[in-house]
N, C-alpha and C positions, 0 to 999 in steps of 0.2 A: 542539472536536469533531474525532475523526478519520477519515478515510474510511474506508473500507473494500468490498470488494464488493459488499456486502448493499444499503450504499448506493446504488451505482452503481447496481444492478437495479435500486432502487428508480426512481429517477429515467425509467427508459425504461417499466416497468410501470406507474404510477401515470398516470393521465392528467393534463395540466397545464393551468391555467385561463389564457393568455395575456392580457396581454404577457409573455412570461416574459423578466426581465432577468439577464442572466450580466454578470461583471464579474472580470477576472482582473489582478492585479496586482504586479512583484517587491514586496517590502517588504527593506529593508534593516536586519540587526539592532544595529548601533552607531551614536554618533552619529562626525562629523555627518551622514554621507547620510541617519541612519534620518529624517530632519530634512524628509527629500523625500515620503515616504509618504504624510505628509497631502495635499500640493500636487499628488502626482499620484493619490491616491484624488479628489480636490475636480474635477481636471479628463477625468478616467472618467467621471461621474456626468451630466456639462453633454454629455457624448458623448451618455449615454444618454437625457440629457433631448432633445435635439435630434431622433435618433433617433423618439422618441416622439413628438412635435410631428407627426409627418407621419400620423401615423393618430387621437392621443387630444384631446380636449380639455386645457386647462390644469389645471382642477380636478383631473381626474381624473388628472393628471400628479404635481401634490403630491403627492396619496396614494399613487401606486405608489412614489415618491421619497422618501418620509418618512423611512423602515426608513436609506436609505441616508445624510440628512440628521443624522440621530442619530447617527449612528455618527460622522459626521465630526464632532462634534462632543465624541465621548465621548472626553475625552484621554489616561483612563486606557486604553482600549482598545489604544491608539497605542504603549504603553508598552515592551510585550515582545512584539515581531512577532518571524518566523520568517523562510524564505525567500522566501515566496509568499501571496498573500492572492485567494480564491476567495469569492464573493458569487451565490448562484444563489436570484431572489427574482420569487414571483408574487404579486398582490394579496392571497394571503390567507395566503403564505407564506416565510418568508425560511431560507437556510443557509446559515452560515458554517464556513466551513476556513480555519483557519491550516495553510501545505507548508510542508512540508522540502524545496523544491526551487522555485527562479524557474518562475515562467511569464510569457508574454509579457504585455505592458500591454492589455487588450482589453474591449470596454465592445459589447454584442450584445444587440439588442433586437429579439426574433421571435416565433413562435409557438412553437418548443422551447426548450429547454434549451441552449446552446453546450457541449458538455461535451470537446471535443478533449485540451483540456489534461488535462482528470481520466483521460480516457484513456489520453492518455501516462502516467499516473503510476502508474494502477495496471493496463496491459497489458502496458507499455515490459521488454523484455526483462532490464532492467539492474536489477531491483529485488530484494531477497533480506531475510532477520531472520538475526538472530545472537541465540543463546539465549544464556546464561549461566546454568549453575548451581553448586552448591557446597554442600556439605554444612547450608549454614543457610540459604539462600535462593537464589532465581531472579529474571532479569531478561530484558527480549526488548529488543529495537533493532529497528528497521527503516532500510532506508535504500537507495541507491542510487546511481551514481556519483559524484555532485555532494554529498552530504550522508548524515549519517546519525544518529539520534535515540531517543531511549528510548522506548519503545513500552510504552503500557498491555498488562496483562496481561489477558484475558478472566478474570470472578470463580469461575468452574471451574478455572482455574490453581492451585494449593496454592505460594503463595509462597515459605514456610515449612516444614521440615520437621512445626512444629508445627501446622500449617495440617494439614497430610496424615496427621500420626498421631497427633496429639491425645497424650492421657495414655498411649498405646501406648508410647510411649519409655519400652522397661523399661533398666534398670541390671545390671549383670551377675548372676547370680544365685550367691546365695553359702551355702555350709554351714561348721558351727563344728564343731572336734574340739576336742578338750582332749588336752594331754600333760603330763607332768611326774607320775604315778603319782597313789598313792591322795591325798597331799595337796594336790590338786589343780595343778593346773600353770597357766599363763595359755593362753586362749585363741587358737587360729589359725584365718584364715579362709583358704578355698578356694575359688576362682572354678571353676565347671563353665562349660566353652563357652567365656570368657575373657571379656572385656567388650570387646576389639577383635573378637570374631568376631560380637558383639550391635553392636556399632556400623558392622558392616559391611551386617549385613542389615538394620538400620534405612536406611541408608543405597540401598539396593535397591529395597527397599519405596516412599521416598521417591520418588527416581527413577523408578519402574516410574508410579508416580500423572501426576507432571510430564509422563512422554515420551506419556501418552494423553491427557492434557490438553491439551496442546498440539499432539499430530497434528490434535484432534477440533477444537478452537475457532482455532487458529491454519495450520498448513499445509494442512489438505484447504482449508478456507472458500478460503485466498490464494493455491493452491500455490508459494507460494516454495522457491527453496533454502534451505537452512536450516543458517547455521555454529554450531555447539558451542565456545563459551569453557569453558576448564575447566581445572583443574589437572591433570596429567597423569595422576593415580592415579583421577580422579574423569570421564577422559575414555573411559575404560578399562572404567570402571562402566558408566557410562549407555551407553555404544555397545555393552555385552556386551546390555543387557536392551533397547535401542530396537526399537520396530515402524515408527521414519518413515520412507517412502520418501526422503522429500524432505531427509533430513539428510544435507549433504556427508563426502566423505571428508577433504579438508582441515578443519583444525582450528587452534583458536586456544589455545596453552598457557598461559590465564592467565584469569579472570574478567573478562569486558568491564567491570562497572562499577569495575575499580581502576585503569582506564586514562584518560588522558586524552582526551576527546572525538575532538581532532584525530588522533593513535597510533591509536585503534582505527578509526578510517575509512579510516585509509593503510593497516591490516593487513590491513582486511577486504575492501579495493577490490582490492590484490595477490592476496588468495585465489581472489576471486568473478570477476576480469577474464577466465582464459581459459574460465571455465563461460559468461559472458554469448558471446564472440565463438564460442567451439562451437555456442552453441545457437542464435545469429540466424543464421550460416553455414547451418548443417544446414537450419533454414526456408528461406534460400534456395535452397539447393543442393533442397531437396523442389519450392518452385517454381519450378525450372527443369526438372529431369526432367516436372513435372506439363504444364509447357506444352506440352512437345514432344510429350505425349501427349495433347494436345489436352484436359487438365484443370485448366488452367491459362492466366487471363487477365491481361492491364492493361490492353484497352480498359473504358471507364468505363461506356458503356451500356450493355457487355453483363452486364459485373459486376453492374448495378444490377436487370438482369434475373434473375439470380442470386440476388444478395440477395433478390429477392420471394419467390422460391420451394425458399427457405431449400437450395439448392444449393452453399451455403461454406459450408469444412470452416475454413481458415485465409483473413484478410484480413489482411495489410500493408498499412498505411498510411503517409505519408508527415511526419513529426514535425513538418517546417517550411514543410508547403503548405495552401494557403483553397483549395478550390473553390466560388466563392458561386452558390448556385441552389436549384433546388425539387426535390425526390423527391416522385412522387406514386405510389404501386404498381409499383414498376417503372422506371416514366418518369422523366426528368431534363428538369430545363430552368434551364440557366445565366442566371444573374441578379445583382443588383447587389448587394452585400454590406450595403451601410447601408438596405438596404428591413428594411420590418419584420417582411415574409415572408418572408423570404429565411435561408436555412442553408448553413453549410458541409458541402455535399452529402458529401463525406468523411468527417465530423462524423457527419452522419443515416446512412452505409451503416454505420459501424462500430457504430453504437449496436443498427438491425436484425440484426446479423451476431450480437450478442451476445445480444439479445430470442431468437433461434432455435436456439442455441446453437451458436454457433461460436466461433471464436479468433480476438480482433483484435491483431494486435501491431503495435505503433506502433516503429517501425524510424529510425533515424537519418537523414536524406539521403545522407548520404555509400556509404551500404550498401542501400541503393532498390537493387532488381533493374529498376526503371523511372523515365521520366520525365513519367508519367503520375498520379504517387499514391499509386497505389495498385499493389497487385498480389494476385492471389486464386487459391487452389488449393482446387478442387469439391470 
């Protein structure tokens, strides 16, 4: 299953029946390390079972554990992992994510959801699709500095030229003379329009379908940038007829999918590197002007007072920090991270920030405007 936004929402609008258990884990895709996955999914699970010990019964411990028991046991499961293994399971409900991207080993049993890491993954400034099309089909990628991966198509995509125009694919149209006088001559045919000028605007046609398909189901939902693989004559097409904002000016002269996985991640990471350091920059550079205007925080309570009353515009948070403690409307109260109320209050403001509509962007440490966490522009 893959993530996606829709989901994310989901997760902060839906109310959740606690214990809610999150469980985030690398997974390694070759052997021997992939060899470790099971041994540290097995020793995740006795976290979380501990964990639980301080507020449930034992009975009632098996069953919220089962979901996870099974699966350690499911060998086929184990077979073909990815970068990263995500587990977010309440009594009456379980979901699984196989990433394209490590997250940390972490085993969280509260009354929310732990969702940081999903955060990063799909706020993290470094994330983008690379479309590929070509006169017989389309492919998307998704990916981001560390990785990158073939991405399902949303089933309003037209894959396919034939997908998009059906028996519409006319053939050049053609009329017959005769020559050679009255005993008759052999026949000659004549293309009107030419059959490259019909394979041109089939070709448009095609294209015009793809680039609304794909603004509508895939850039508006994610706004990603958005890189165009293509042949050069067919790059020419689709950027004459495109309506996406979100489609870069760099380009990739060749079809993603005839390239090898690792090539097209080196090309696409060169493309996308100076649009990602522009755009966290500029967020910084906004909150620093914002502070000095007084619209602009990194103390943590006041921010939290903020966040209630949905007063952030942008929150940066910090990729590689835990604040553990309690948000209750406003209020914070710092706490111990292995309770079973207890949340990474950075966790809980980004998730409100996003409930109210704002922008969280999960920022590197290295590139924190602070050393508080966080940082927030009204």
């Amino acid at each position: 299953m893959q993530l996606s936004p829709n989901l994310f929402k989901h997760l902060f609008v839906t109310p959740q029946q606690p214990p809610c258990m999150s469980l985030y884990m690398p997974t390694f895709r070759a052997s021997p390390d992939k060899e470790q996955n099971i041994i540290q999914f097995k020793n995740l699970v006795k976290e979380m079972e501990q964990s639980l010990r301080q507020k449930y019964l034992q009975r009632e411990i098996a069953g919220y554990l089962k979901p996870f028991y099974n699966l350690l046991n499911n060998r086929r499961f184990w077979q073909y992992p990815l970068d990263g293994l995500v587990i977010l399971a309440t009594p009456n409900h379980v979901r699984l994510h196989r990433l394209q991207r490590t997250v940390p080993a972490i085993a969280v049993v509260a009354q929310q959801f732990y969702v940081k890491p999903l955060m990063r993954l799909l706020q993290s400034a470094d994330r983008y699709q690379v479309l590929g099309v070509s006169r017989e089909k389309v492919c998307l990628f998704q990916g981001n500095r560390y990785q990158l991966d073939s991405f399902e198509l949303d089933s309003h995509v037209p894959a396919t030229i034939n997908q998009a125009l059906g028996e519409e694919v006319p053939e050049a149209r053609l009329t017959v003379a005769s020559y050679g006088g009255t005993n008759g001559g052999s026949a000659m045919y004549h293309g009107h329009g030419g059959r490259k000028d019909s394979v041109d605007t089939d070709t448009r046609r095609y294209f015009i379908q793809v680039d609304r398909a794909i603004l509508a189901y895939h850039s508006r939902p994610t706004r990603l940038p958005l890189l165009l693989g293509a042949l050069p004559e067919h790059q020419t097409v689709f950027r004459d007829i495109s309506h996406n904002p979100w489609l870069l000016k760099e380009r990739l002269t060749s079809y993603p999918a005839s390239l090898n996985n690792g090539s097209l991640k080196e090309q696409c990471w060169e493309l996308i590197r100076p649009y990602f350091i522009d755009r966290l920059n500029g967020i910084v550079d906004e909150f620093k002007v914002a502070q000095v205007k007084n619209k602009g925080s990194v103390d943590l309570e006041y921010v939290a007072e903020m966040v209630e009353v949905g007063r952030i515009k942008t929150l940066l948070i910090d990729a590689d920090r835990q604040i553990p403690g309690i948000y209750n409307k406003g209020k914070i109260k710092v706490d111990d991270i292995n309770s079973p109320d207890t949340n990474d209050l950075l966790d809980d403001l980004g998730e409100l920030v996003i409930q109210k509509s704002g922008e969280v962007v999960v920022v590197p440490s290295e590139m924190m405007p602070s050393e508080t966490g966080l940082a927030a522009i009204f």
